[in-house]
C-alpha positions as CSV (number, residue, x, y, z in Angstrom):
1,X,20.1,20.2,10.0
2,X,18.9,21.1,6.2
3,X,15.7,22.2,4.9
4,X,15.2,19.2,3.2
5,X,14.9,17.6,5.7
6,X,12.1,18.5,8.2
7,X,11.7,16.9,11.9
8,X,9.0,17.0,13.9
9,X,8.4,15.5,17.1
10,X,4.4,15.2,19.3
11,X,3.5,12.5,21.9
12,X,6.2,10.3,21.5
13,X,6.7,10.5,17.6
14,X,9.4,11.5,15.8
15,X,8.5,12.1,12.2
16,X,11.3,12.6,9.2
17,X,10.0,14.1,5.9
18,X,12.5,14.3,3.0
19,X,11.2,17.6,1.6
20,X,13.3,18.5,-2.0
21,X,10.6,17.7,-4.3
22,X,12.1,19.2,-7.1
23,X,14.9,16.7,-7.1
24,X,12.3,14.0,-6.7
25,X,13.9,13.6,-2.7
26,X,17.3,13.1,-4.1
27,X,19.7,12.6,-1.1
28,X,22.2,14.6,-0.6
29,X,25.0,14.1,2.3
30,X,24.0,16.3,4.4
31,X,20.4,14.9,4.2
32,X,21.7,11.9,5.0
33,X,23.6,13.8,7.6
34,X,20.6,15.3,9.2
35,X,18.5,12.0,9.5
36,X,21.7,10.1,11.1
37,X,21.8,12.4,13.6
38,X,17.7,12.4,14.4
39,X,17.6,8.7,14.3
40,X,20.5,8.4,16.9
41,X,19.2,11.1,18.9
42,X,16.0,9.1,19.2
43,X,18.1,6.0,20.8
44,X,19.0,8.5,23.6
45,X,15.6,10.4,24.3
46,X,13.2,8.5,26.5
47,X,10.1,11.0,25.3
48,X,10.9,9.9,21.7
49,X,9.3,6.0,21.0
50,X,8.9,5.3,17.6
51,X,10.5,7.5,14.0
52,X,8.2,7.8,11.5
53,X,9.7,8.2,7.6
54,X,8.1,10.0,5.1
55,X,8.4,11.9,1.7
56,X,6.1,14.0,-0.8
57,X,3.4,13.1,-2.5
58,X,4.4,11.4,-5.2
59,X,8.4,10.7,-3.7
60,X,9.4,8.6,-0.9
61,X,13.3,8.9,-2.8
62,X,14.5,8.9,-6.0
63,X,18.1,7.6,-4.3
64,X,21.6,8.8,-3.7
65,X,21.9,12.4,-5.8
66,X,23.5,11.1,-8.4
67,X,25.8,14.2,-8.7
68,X,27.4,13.1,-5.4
69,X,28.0,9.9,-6.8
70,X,29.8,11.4,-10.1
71,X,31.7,13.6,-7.8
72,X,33.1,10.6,-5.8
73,X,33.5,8.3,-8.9
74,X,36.0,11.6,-10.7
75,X,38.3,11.5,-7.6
76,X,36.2,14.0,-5.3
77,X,35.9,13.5,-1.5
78,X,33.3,10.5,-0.1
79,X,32.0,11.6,3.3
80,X,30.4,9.2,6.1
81,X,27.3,10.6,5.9
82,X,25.8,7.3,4.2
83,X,27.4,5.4,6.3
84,X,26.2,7.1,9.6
85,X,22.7,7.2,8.1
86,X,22.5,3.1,7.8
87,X,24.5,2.5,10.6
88,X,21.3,4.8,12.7
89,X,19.1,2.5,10.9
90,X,20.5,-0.9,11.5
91,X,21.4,-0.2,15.1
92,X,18.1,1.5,16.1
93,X,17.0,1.0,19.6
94,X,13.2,2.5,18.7
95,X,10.7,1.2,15.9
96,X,10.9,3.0,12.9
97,X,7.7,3.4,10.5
98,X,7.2,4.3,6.6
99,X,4.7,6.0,4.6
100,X,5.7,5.3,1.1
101,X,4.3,7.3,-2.1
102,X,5.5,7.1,-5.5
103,X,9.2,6.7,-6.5
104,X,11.2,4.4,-3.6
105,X,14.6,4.0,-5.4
106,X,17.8,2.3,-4.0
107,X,17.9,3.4,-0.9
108,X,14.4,4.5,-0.7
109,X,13.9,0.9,-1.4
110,X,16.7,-0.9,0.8
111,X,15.7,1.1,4.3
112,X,12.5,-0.5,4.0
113,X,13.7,-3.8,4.8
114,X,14.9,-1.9,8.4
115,X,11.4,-0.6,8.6
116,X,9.5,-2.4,11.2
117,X,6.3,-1.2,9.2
118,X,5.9,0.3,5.7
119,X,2.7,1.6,4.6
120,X,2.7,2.3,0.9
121,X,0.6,3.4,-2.2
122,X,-0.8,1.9,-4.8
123,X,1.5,3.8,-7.2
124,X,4.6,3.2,-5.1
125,X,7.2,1.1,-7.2
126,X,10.1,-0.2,-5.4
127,X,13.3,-0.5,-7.9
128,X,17.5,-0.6,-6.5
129,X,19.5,-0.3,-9.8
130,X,22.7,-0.5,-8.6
131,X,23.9,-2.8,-11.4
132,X,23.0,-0.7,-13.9
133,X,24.8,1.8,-12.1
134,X,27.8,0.1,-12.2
135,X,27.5,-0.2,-8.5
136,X,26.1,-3.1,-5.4
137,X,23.5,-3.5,-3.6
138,X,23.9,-1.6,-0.2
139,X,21.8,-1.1,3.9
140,X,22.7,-4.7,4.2
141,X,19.6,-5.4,1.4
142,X,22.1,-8.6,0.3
143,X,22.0,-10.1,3.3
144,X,18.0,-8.9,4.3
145,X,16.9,-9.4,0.7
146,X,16.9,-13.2,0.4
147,X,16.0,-13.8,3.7
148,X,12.7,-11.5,3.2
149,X,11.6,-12.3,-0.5
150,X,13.8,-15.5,-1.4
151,X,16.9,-16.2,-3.5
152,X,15.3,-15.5,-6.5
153,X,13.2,-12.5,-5.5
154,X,15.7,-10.8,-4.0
155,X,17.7,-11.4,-7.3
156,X,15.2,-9.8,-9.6
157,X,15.2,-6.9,-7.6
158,X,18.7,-6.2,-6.3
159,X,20.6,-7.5,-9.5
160,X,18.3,-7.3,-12.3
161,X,16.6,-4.1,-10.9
162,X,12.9,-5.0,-11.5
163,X,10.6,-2.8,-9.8
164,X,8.5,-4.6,-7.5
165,X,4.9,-2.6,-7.3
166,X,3.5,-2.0,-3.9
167,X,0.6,-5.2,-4.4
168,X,3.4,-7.4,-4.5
169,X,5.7,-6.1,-2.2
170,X,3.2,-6.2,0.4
171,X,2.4,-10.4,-0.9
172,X,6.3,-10.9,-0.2
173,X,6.2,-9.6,3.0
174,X,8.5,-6.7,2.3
175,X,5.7,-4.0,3.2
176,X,3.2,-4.1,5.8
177,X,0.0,-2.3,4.0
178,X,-1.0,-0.6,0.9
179,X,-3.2,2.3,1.2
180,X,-4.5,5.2,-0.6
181,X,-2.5,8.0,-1.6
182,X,-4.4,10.4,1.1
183,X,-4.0,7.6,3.8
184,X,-0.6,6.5,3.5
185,X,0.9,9.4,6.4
186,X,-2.4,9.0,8.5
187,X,-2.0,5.4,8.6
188,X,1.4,5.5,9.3
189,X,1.1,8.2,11.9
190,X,-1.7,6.5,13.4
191,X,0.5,3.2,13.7
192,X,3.2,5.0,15.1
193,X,0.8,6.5,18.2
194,X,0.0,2.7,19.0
195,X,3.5,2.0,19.0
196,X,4.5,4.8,21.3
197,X,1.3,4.3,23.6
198,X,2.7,0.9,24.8
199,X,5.4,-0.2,27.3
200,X,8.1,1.2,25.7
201,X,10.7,-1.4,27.4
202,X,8.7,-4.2,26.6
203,X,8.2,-2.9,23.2
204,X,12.6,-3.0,22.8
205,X,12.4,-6.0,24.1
206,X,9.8,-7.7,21.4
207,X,11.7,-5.9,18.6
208,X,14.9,-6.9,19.7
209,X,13.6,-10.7,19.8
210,X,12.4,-10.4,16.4
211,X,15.4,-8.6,15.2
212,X,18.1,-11.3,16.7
213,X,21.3,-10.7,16.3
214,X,22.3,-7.5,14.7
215,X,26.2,-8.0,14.3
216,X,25.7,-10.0,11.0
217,X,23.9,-7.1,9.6
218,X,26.1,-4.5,10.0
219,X,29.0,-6.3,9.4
220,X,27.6,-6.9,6.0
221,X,26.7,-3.1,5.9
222,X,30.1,-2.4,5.9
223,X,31.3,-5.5,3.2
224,X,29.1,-3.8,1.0
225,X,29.9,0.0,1.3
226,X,33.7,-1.3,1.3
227,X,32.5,-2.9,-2.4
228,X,30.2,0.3,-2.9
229,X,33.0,2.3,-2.8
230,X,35.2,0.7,-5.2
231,X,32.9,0.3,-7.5
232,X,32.2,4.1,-7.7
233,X,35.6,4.8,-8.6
234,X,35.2,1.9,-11.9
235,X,34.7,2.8,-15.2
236,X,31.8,0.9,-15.3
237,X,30.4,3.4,-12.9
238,X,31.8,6.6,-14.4
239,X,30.0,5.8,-17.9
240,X,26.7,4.6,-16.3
241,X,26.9,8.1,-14.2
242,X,28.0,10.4,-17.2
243,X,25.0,8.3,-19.6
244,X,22.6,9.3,-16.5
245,X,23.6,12.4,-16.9
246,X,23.7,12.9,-20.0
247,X,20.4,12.2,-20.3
248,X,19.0,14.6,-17.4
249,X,20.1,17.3,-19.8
């Protein structure tokens, strides 16, 4: 496991916190790495019923650390880690709740549409810009994306990289509640305790009903990190990650 990444487990809920606040919850691989492993681990343990997601005040995820993405696009090694991480996510056998504060970029954004609920702030902006990255959209988001906020919708955010505020994301169905910045984890946590005090096999049953068939989804996870991958290694991508950069410093 990492330290940025902190698992804690009471009465049948598991709860994730992304915990590097100073990097605004950048993910790193072997963040990525760590939550994988929890979220598949859940699948297998019966006293586990529903994961519960969570940042800092302030940062659900500012995204992939962009440094592992400049590393990748200048000829360095690309691990699994992301992979493994949205793989856990679309195949998940248990619910999985949010509590959304603050920044929720690309991915921050795109796991939310495997979240079976999403609590969220006020302040909370979702944005994905993978274009302007020189990069596509990615967690199967092209193929979820449409279906949950329309063509157009899903456009705006995905390819033109608007953000979509919390108030409106909940109206387009993308998020289940907005609450107050003090609320957000109790509500979540206090959704997640309903989950896990019900039958827990009629529970997978529901959620696999509203889920339906799963293979198109990951089969469009991997089309994309196939695409993803190429497009890290563009010069499209190298100048967008070197003007990022740049402009860290």
């Amino acid at each position: 496991m990492t330290g940025h990444i902190i698992i804690a487990r009471e009465a049948g809920v598991q709860t994730i916190r992304i915990n590097r606040a100073d990097k605004k919850n950048a993910l790193t691989r072997a963040m990525y790495a760590a939550m994988a492993s929890v979220l598949s681990e859940a699948d297998e343990d019966d006293a586990i019923r529903v994961s519960v997601l969570m940042g800092v005040p302030g940062s659900f995820t500012s995204g992939n650390d962009i440094a592992d993405f400049m590393n990748y696009s200048m000829g360095g090694e690309q691990g699994m880690e992301v992979y493994d991480f949205l793989m856990a996510l679309a195949r998940s056998r248990k619910p999985i709740v949010a509590a959304v504060d603050g920044i929720a970029v690309g991915i921050g954004t795109t796991m939310q549409f495997h979240c079976d609920l999403t609590f969220a702030t006020p302040r909370t902006v979702f944005r994905t810009p993978f274009v302007d990255l020189g990069v596509v959209p990615e967690a199967g988001s092209s193929l979820l994306g449409p279906a949950a906020l329309g063509r157009q919708g899903a456009f705006a955010l995905l390819a033109m990289g608007e953000g979509l505020p919390a108030a409106e994301a909940r109206a387009a169905g993308l998020i289940h509640a907005v609450v107050g910045e003090d609320e957000v984890e109790a509500a979540a946590l206090e959704a997640a305790t309903r989950i896990a005090a019900k039958p827990p096999e009629a529970m997978r049953i529901a959620r696999d009903l509203l889920l339906g068939d799963r293979d198109a989804l990951v089969e469009r996870i991997r089309h994309e990190g196939k695409l993803f991958r190429e497009r890290l290694q563009s010069d499209e991508a190298r100048q967008a990650f070197m003007a990022f950069m740049s402009r860290k410093k």
